[in-house]
C-alpha positions, 0 to 999 in steps of 0.5 A, spaced: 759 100 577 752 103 580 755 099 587 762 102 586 757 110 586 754 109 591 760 107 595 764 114 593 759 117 595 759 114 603 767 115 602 766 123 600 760 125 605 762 122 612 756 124 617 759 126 624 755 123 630 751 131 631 749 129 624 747 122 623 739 124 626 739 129 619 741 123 614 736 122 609 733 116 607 737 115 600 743 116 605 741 110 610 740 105 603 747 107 601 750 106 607 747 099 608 749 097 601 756 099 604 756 095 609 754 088 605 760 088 600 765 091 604 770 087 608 768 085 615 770 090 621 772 085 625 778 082 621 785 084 623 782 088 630 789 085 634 793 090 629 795 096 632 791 103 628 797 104 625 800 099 622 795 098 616 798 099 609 797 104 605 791 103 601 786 103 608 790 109 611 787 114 606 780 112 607 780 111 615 776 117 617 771 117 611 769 109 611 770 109 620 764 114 621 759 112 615 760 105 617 759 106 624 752 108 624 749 104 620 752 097 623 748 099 630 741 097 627 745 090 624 745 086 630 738 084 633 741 083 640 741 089 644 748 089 647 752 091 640 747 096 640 749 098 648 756 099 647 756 102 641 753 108 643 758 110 650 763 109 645 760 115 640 758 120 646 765 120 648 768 122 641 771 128 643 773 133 638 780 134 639 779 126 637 776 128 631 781 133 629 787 127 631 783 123 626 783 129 621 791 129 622 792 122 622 788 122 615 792 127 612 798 124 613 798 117 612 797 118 604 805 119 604 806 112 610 808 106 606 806 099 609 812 097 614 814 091 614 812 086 619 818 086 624 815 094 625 810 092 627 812 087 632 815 093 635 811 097 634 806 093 639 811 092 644 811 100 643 804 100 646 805 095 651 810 099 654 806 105 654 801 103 659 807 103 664 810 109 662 806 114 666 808 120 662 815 121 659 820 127 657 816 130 652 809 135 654 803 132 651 797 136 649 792 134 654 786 134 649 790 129 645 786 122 646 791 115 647 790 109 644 788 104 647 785 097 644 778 098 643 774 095 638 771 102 636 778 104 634 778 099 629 777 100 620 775 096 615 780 093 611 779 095 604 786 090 602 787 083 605 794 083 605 799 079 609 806 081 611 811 076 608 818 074 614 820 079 616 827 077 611 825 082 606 831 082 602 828 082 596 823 086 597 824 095 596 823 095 603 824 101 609 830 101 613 828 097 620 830 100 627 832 094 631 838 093 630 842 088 635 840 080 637 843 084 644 838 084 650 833 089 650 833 094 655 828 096 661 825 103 659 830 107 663 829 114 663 833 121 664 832 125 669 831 133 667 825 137 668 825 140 661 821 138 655 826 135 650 821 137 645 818 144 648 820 147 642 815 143 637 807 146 639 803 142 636 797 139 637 800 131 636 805 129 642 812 129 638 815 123 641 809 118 640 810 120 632 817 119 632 816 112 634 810 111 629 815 113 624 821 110 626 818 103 629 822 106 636 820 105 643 816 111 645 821 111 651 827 109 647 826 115 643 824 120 649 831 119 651 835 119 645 831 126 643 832 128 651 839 126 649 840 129 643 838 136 647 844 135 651 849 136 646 851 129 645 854 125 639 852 119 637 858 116 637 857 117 645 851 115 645 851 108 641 858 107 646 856 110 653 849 110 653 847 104 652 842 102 656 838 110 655 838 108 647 836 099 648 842 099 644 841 101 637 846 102 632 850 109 630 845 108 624 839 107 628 840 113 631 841 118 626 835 115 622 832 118 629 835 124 629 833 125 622 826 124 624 826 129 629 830 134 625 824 133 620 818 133 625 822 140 628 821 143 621 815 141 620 812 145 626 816 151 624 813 150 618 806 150 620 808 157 626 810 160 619 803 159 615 799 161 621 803 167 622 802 169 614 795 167 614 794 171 620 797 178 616 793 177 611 786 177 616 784 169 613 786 164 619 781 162 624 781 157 629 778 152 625 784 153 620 789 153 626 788 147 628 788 143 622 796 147 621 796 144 628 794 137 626 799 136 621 805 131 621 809 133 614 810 138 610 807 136 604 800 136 610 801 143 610 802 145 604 796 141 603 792 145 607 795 152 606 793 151 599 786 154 597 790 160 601 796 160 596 796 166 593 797 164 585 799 167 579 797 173 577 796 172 571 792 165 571 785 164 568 782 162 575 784 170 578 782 174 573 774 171 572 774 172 579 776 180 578 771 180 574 766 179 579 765 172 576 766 168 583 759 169 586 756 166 579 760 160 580 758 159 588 751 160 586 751 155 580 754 149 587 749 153 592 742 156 588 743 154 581 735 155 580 736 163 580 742 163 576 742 167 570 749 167 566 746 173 561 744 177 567 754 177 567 754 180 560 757 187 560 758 188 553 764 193 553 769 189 558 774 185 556 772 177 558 765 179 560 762 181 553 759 175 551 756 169 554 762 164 552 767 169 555 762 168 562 761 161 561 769 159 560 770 165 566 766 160 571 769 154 568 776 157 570 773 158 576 770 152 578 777 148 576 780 152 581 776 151 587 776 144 584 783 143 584 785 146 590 779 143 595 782 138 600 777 132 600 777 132 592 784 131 593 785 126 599 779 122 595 782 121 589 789 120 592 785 113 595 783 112 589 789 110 585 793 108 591 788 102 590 789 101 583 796 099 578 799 107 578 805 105 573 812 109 571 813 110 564 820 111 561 821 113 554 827 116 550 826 123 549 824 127 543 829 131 544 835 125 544 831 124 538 831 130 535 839 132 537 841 125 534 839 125 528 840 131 523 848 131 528 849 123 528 856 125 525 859 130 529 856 129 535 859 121 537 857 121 544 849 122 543 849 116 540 853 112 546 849 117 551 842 114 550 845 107 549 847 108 557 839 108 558 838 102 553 834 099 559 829 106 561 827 106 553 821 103 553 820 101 561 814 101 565 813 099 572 808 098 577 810 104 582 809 099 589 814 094 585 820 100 582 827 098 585 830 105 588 835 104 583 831 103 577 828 110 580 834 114 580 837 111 573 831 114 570 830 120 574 838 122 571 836 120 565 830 125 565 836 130 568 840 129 562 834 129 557 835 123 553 828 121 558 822 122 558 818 120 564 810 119 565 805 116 571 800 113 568 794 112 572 788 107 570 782 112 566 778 108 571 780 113 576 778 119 571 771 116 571 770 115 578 773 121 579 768 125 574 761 121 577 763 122 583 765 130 583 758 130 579 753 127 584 756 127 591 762 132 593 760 138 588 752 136 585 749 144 585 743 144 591 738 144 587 735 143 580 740 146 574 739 147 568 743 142 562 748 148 561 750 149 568 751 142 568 755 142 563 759 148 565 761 144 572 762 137 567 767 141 564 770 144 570 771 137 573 774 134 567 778 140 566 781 140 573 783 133 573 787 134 567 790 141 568 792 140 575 790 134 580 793 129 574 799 132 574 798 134 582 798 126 583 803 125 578 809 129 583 806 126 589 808 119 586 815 122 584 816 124 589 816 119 594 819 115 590 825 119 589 825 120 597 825 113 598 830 111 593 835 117 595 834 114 602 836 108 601 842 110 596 844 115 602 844 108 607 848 104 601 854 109 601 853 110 608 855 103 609 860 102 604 864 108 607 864 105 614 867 097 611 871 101 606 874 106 613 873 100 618 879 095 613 884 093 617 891 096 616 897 093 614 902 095 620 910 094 620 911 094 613 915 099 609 910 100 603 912 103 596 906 107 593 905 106 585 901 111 581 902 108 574 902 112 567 904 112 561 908 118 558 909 121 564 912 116 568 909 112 574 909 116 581 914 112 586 913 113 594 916 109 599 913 110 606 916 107 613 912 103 617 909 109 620 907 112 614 915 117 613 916 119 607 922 116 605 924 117 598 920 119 591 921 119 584 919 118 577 919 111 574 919 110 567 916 102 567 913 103 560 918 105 555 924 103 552 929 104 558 924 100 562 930 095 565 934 100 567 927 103 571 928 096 574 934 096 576 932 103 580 927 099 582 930 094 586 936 098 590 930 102 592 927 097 595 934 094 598 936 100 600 929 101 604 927 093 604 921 094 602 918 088 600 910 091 599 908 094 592 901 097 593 899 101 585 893 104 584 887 102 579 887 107 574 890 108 567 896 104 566 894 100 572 894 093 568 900 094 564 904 096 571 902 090 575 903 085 569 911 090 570 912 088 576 909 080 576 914 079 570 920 081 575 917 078 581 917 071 576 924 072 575 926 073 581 929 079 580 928 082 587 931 075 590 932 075 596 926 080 598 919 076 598 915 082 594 908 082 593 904 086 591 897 089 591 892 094 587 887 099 591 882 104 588 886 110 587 879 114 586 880 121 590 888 121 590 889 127 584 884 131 588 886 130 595 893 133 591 892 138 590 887 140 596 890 145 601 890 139 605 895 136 601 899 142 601 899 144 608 902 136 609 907 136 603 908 143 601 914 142 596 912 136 593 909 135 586 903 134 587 902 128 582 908 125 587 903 126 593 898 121 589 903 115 591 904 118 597 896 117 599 896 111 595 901 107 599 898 110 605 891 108 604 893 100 605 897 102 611 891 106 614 886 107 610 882 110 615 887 117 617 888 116 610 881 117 606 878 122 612 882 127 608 878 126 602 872 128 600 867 121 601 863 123 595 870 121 592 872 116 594 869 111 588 863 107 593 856 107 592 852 110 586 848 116 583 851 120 590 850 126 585 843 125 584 841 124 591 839 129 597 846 133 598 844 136 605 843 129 607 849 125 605 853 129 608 850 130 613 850 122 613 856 122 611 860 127 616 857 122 621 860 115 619 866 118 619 866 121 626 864 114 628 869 110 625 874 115 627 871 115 634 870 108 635 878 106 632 880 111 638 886 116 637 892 116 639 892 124 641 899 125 641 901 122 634 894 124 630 893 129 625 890 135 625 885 133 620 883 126 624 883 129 631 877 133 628 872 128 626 873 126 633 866 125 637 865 132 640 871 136 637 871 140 631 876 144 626 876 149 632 878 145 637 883 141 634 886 147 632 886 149 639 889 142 642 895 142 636 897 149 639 897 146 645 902 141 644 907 144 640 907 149 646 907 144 652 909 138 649 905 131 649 899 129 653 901 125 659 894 123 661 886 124 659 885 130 664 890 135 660 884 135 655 881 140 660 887 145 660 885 146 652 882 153 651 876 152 648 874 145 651 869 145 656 867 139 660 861 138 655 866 137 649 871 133 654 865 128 656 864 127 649 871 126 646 875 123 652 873 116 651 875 116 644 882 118 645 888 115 648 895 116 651 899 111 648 906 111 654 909 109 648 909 115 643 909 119 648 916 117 650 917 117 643 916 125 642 920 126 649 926 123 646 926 126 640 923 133 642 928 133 648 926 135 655 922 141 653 916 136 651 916 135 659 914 143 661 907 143 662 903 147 666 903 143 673 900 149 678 895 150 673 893 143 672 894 142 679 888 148 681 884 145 676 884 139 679 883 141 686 876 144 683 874 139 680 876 135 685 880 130 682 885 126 686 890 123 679 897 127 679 896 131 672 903 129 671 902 122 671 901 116 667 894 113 668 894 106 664 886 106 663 887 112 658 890 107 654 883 104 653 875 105 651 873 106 658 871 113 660 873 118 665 867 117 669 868 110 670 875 110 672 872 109 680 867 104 677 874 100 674 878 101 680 873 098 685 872 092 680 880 091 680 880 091 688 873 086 687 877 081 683 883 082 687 886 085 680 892 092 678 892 097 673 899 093 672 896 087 668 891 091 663 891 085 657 894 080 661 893 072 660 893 072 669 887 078 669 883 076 663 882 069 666 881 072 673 875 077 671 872 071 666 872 067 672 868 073 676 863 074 671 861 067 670 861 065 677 857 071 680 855 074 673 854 081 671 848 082 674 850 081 681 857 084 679 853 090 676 849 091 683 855 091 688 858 096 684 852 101 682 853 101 675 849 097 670 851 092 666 852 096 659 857 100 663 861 094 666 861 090 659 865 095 657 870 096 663 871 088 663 873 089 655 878 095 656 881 091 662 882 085 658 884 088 650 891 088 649 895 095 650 894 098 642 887 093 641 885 096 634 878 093 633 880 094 625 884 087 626 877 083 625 876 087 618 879 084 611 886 086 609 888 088 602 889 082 598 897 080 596 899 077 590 904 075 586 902 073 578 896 076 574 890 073 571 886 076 565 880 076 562 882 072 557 883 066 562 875 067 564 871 062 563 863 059 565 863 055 571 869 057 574 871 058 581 874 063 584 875 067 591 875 075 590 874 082 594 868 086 594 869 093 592 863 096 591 856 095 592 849 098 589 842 097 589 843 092 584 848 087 586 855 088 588 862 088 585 868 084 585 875 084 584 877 078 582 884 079 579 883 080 572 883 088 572 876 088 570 871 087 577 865 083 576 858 084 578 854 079 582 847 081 581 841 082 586 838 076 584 843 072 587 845 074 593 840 070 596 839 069 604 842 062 604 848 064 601 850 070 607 852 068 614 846 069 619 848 076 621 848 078 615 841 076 612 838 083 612 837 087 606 842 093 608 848 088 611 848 083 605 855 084 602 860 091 603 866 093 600 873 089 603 869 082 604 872 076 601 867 072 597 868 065 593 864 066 586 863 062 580 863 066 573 856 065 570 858 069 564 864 073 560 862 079 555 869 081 553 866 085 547 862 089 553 868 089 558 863 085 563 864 079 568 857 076 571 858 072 577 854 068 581 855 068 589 857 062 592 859 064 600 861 068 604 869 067 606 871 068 614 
């Protein structure tokens, strides 16, 4: 315990290289006992500085500069002693002020897993060849080179696992391709991407330290982003500039950047309002400077808050009782507490009123110092911090003396049976075990509590004594007893509870980040799944008195007939009958019913008819889809505007038929939030999931390509570089000039300037075919377009393409600004644009590439490889290619299973249709899903390219499963995963 003193009082008093000719005697001793129980310097120096973990980052300026000057007089050779000292000399203070930042901020840093720290060393490799990149960098701002001076103690040995962390709560990793990695390649543009962010940190350096991204990647990607350009443009036709991320990958950067942006708005903002109130100086400006978070800057800033008015710490210090309690830290030899009393003034009467006036003082400076709060925030991030869930006196309270009329309080509490009496150490808490408890807390059935070990108290209390706030000078017992209780009384009134949100904080941070990027990934493999073309499908909405909704919809998605059916009453075979000269009339043959109320008793309606053969000669099967959002898209405006004079429960057949059909352009008209994937999306960050969320539909829209011609209004809007605006725009423009006949017409729009054409051009297609369609139907009138215009923009822009033509390139994923590349490439290998998706070309470019290669392929033509993979893949996709193809179709069947025919052992094949944090669900056919829980989705048991946490399983992947147990009280199925199905 006496060891354990003295080493808070080294942490807390750090002694500069000016200060250490001062140190006393006493200060030496503490600093040479430091030096035998701490661990050795020398361990971990091949690490980079910032990729230790927590625990050694909130202490690095304190143990660094203490223990650097006592380990000179350690060695006897003279050498150790020679080096040390120019590195000492060279110390700036613009380095001292990095290293107070990098203190203030790494409190808030989770260890990164090891693969980020691979990255992050190839980081630094890589900046020794850079010689300077897009953004400006301070020139006071020091570089980290690889110098043993640089290099802490590590309080905490602990070595990362494989870089597998699938069960691990771990970070979000960065990398995401096995694709090559690029060379750093630079944009040329003479403007700061990040000019905007005056701080004294380099914005780029930090953005790859918090996003384990190459310096040069992330130079890129913001100078990119300055440019206006998309994501989904980026991740496509830029990918030599961003080393290949993914569109994921790259939001989580912009994000970052986004929140480095706001921070140095923050800190101009506190630097303007110190600065009014006559109370900012260099020294302070710079630390605001310094900061790389929020929460640094409110730590900084607060000693200057202006608090409550009414608060006991304001009103002593009206009193005139703030120099007594300065004087009591500074002189409290001549302090005298009676020399205070004024009889007549209220809180100054007596000597208990001065006395607790002081106290009350104390506490606050105490509370409110930053050094206080930074060295206690290292002490609990080495000790066991846990949370502590409990049902909450209130629940208690409303179930009891009401426990007869109010039914659902009972059932309420017993949705968080497993938060009742829970308690887990806050590194190892899942997130969703995090946003479990924090919604509890929000419904008051829970009560949630940090506990923090009493050690950190007591530690805390004797080191606040002794070292950081010990008066300078003899005090008598009183005074001293007047500071006990102020630091006792600040640790439990405010640093307690300061400590306590700072914990909840961050993990209700981490668990919505990691719940954001669950439903992100959810959406996108729900959006991605194959369609079902060619087929005329009818759409089921099943009911019980008011009927089940009938649409039957072309293969293109044409309303043919719609009606109410009756599948559940005594006329039921009549309803049947109706049924099947429906379904001859418009040989439909596939019934798509959604999995809402009735749901169970429809199907088993349809599978008897099917068993008798009642359709015969029609093949029908039938498949059920999650009808989840239907009822709101009805009645949306959306739905309105499309079906004006339908009712609208109808509409909810019609948007469950085309859900199978094309569930991409159907689902975008809905809400993502009510789509039914992904958990506690109510309970996260809504700004953040809709921004996550805004995107994963604009880059699966973008990614499938649109046939522009044909696509709603609605779809045409999430296109990379388009908005409601300008779609509106390119809608008009068709219905007054007709089709478009090629990628160049886009120009003609009014409001689509070169930027957003860039942007959109690669994403959307001109199909010949649905082009014809629209002349045909639409008469000659479809062909009037604009040519003398279209022909005067074109000799502006220098393009040699007749604006009335047929280019087949638009048909495909190459963009505009690599048609003469595509060409060039054609003449190379003696190919035409006629044989697009042919057998004869494909053979013909694979036979080039494997004989010359694309890198000397790339050369001679003077484009990168990136950029010519994509043209070998337009020129050999077939016309109409659709990447959905490779993505799981819905699954048909023609006989019903229930619970009942469950049983453990037994083997079966389902569909994922929802994925948590705590397992995934699984259709598997009895109208109950199943859950497959965490622990058994383990790495074995994925495909290799899906061994990564967040790419474990997703909605519409096929699994085989064996059921492990069959609750049929509680309506639970648990499944075991077996493997993967390809």
């Amino acid at each position: 315990m006496l060891r354990r003193t003295r080493t808070a009082k080294v942490y807390t008093e750090p002694a500069t290289e000016d200060e250490s000719d001062d140190m006393t005697g006493n200060q030496r001793d503490d600093s040479e006992e430091l030096e035998e129980w701490l661990p050795n310097i020398n361990e971990g120096k091949t690490k980079g500085r910032h990729q230790r973990g927590t625990v050694e980052m909130a202490e690095r300026k304190k143990v660094t500069k203490r223990v650097a000057k006592p380990k000179e007089p350690k060695p006897k050779e003279p050498k150790p002693k020679a080096e040390r000292k120019p590195r000492a000399a060279r110390v700036s203070k613009a380095k001292k002020a990095k290293t107070k930042t990098e203190q203030q901020t790494e409190d808030a840093v989770l260890p990164k897993p090891e693969s980020q720290q691979h990255v992050t060393v190839k980081e630094e490799r890589l900046s020794v060849n850079l010689s300077s990149h897009n953004a400006a960098v301070p020139e006071d701002m020091p570089h980290e080179c690889p110098s043993s001076s640089q290099h802490f103690p590590k309080v905490k040995k602990e070595e990362p696992d494989d870089s597998f962390t699938f069960d691990e709560p771990a970070q979000k990793k960065q990398r995401t391709t096995n694709a090559a990695q690029g060379r750093p390649i630079k944009l040329k543009s003479g403007n700061s991407c990040v000019e905007d962010i005056e701080m004294n940190w380099d914005p780029i350096q930090v953005l790859a330290e918090k996003t384990g991204v190459e310096q040069w990647v992330c130079a890129n990607i913001a100078q990119l982003f300055q440019e206006e350009n998309t994501i989904p443009f980026m991740v496509r036709y830029r990918k030599e500039l961003i080393n290949h991320m993914d569109a994921d990958a790259v939001r989580d950067v912009q994000l970052t950047l986004e929140e480095l942006r706001s921070v140095a708005k923050k800190s101009k903002s506190v630097s303007q309002t110190l600065k009014k109130e006559g109370v900012l100086t260099s020294e302070l400006e710079m630390a605001l400077k310094n900061c790389t978070t929020a929460g640094d800057i409110d730590h900084v800033y607060a000693p200057y808050k202006k608090g409550s008015k009414l608060s006991k710490a304001r009103r002593a210090k009206e009193l005139g009782l703030e120099p007594v309690a300065l004087a009591l830290l500074q002189a409290p030899q001549t302090l005298d507490l009676h020399s205070s009393i004024q009889p007549n003034t209220k809180g100054l009467s007596t000597l208990d009123e001065v006395t607790t006036g002081v106290q009350e003082i104390l506490t606050d400076m105490i509370a409110k110092d930053k050094e206080t709060l930074t060295h206690v925030q290292s002490w609990c991030d080495r000790s066991a911090v846990t949370i502590h869930s409990s049902v909450s006196k209130t629940a208690l309270k409303e179930q009891q003396p009401q426990q007869g009329n109010q039914k659902s309080k009972p059932k309420d509490i017993a949705k968080f049976s497993l938060y009742t009496d829970f308690t887990c150490d806050v590194q190892r808490i899942q997130h969703y075990q995090t946003l479990a408890i924090n919604r509890g807390e929000n419904l008051k059935i829970l009560t949630v509590k940090v506990n923090i070990p009493d050690w950190v108290k007591n530690d805390f209390c004797r080191w606040c004594i002794n070292v950081r706030w010990r008066p300078q000078g003899f005090a008598q017992p009183e005074l001293m007893t007047i500071l006990k209780n102020a630091i006792e009384d600040s640790y439990r009134r405010f640093i307690l509870p300061f400590l306590s949100r700072g914990y909840r904080t961050k993990l209700t941070a981490s668990a919505e980040k990691e719940s954001i990027a669950m439903f992100v990934r959810n959406l996108r493999q729900r959006l991605l799944m194959c369609p079902v073309r060619g087929r005329v499908i009818m759409g089921v909405d099943p009911g019980f008195h008011h009927g089940c909704k009938i649409a039957i919809l072309s293969p293109t998605s044409q309303i043919l007939h719609t009606d109410v059916a009756y599948l559940h009453g005594h006329a039921k075979h009549k309803e049947a009958e109706n049924l099947c000269h429906l379904m001859f009339k418009h040989s439909c043959q596939t019934i798509v019913i959604g999995n809402g109320k009735a749901c169970r008793e429809t199907e088993a309606f349809f599978t008897d008819l099917i068993k008798q053969r009642f359709f015969k000669p029609l093949d029908v099967s039938y498949c059920i889809t999650d009808e989840a959002g239907a009822s709101i898209y009805s009645v949306s405006p959306e739905a309105v505007k499309e079906m004006p004079d339908m009712d609208p429960n109808l509409r909810s057949a019609v948007s469950i038929g085309r859900r199978v059909q094309d569930p991409l352009a159907e689902l975008i008209k809905i809400d993502p939030k009510h789509i039914g994937i992904g958990t506690y999306q109510h309970d996260v960050s809504q700004s953040l999931l809709r921004a996550a969320l805004d995107g994963v539909v604009q880059e699966c829209v973008s990614f499938v390509g649109v046939d522009i011609n044909i696509c709603s209004e609605t779809l045409m809007r999430h296109i990379a570089g388009l908005n409601a605006g300008r779609a509106r725009s390119i809608m008009e423009w068709k219905e007054k000039n007709g089709p478009f006949l090629n990628r160049e017409q886009l120009k003609l729009v009014k409001g689509l300037g070169p930027k957003s054409f860039q942007q959109c051009a690669g994403f959307i297609r001109i199909n010949p075919e649905t082009v014809r369609s629209s002349i045909d139907s639409g008469g000659n009138e479809g062909l009037k377009v604009p040519l003398k215009q279209t022909a005067e923009k074109k000799k502006v822009k220098g393009s040699g393409s007749a604006s009335n033509q047929f280019n087949p390139l638009d048909q495909t994923c190459i963009h505009p600004e690599s048609y003469s590349i595509a060409l060039r490439f054609l003449s190379q290998i003696g190919g035409s644009l006629d044989q697009m998706g042919s057998a004869v070309l494909r053979q013909s470019i694979e036979s080039s590439v494997k004989n010359r290669g694309l890198d000397v392929l790339d050369k001679s033509l003077d484009t990168t490889p990136e950029t010519l993979q994509l043209i070998v893949d337009g020129l050999t996709q077939p016309p109409g290619f659709d990447i959905r193809q490779d993505f799981e179709q819905a699954d048909f069947k023609r006989e019903i299973v229930s619970m009942n025919d469950l049983h453990d052992g037994m083997v079966l094949t389902g569909r994922v249709t929802n994925t948590a944090l705590f397992g995934a669900f699984v259709d598997i056919g009895v109208g109950r899903s199943g859950l497959i829980p965490k622990r058994f989705i383990t790495p074995d048991k994925l495909p290799v390219d899906q061994r990564r946490r967040s790419l474990a399983l997703g909605p519409g992947e096929r699994v085989e499963v064996r059921v492990m147990n069959v609750d049929l009280q509680r309506n639970r199925i648990t499944l075991d995963l077996i493997r993967v199905l390809r």
